[in-house]
N, C-alpha and C positions, 0 to 999 in steps of 0.2 A: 479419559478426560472428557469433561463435557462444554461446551458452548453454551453458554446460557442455561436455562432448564432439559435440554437434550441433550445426549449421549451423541460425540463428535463419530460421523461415519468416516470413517480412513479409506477407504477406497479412491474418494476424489484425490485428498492428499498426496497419496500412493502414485494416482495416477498422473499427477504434476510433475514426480519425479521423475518421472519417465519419458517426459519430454526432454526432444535430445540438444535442439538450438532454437533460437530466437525465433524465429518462422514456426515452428510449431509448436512452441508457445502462444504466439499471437493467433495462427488459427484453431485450437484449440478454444479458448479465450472466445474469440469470438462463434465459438459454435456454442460455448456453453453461456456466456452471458447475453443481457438485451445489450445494445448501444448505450442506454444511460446506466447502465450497473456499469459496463468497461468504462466510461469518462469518468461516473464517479471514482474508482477505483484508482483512476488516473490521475485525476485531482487530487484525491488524498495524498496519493504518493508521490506527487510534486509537492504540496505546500509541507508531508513531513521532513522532504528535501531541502525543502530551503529555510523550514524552523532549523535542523539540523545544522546549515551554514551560516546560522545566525540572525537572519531577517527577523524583520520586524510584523506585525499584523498588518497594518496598511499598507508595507510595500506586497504583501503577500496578496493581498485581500486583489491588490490592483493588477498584479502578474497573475494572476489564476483564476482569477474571480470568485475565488473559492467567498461562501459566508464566512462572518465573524465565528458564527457556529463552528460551522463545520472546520476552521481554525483554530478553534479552542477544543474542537474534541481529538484531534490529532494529536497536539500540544498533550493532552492528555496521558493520551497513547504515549505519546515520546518518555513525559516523564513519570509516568505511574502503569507502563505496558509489561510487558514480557521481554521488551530490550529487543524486541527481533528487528524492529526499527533499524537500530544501530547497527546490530551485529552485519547487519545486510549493506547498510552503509560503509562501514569497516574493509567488507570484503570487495564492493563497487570501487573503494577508493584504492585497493590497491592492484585490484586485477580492472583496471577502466576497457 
């Protein structure tokens, strides 16, 4: 599979899975990324949360501060992605 014009390395991948609870996931995460790649990353995955339950762009815009941008490329994701979005949603909503 590639990413863009490179060939996806599976090892990271791999090595995600292998994290066993929430705490080492987060320091993980925080060993591998800066502070503004994890917020970003955070943000995203708040405002596809709440595209998801239905919001609007300005109430999103103003709970996350996320840009108009960075709103409409999630949106994107959501509805022209991989579904992985969802599928994750799916499983969050039934095991909370």
């Amino acid at each position: 599979m590639k990413i863009g014009k490179k060939e996806m390395n599976k090892h990271l991948y791999k090595a995600i899975l292998q994290l066993r609870d929430e705490q080492e996931c987060y320091e993980f995460f925080q060993d591998l990324c800066t502070v503004s790649e994890l917020r970003s990353m955070e943000q995203r995955f708040e405002v596809a949360s709440l595209l998801d339950d239905g919001m609007i762009y300005t109430e999103i815009l103003e709970i996350t501060g996320a840009s108009s941008a960075t709103i409409s490329r999630v949106n994107r994701s959501l509805s022209y992605g991989t579904g992985a979005y969802e599928q994750l949603f799916r499983r969050i909503k039934q095991n909370p």
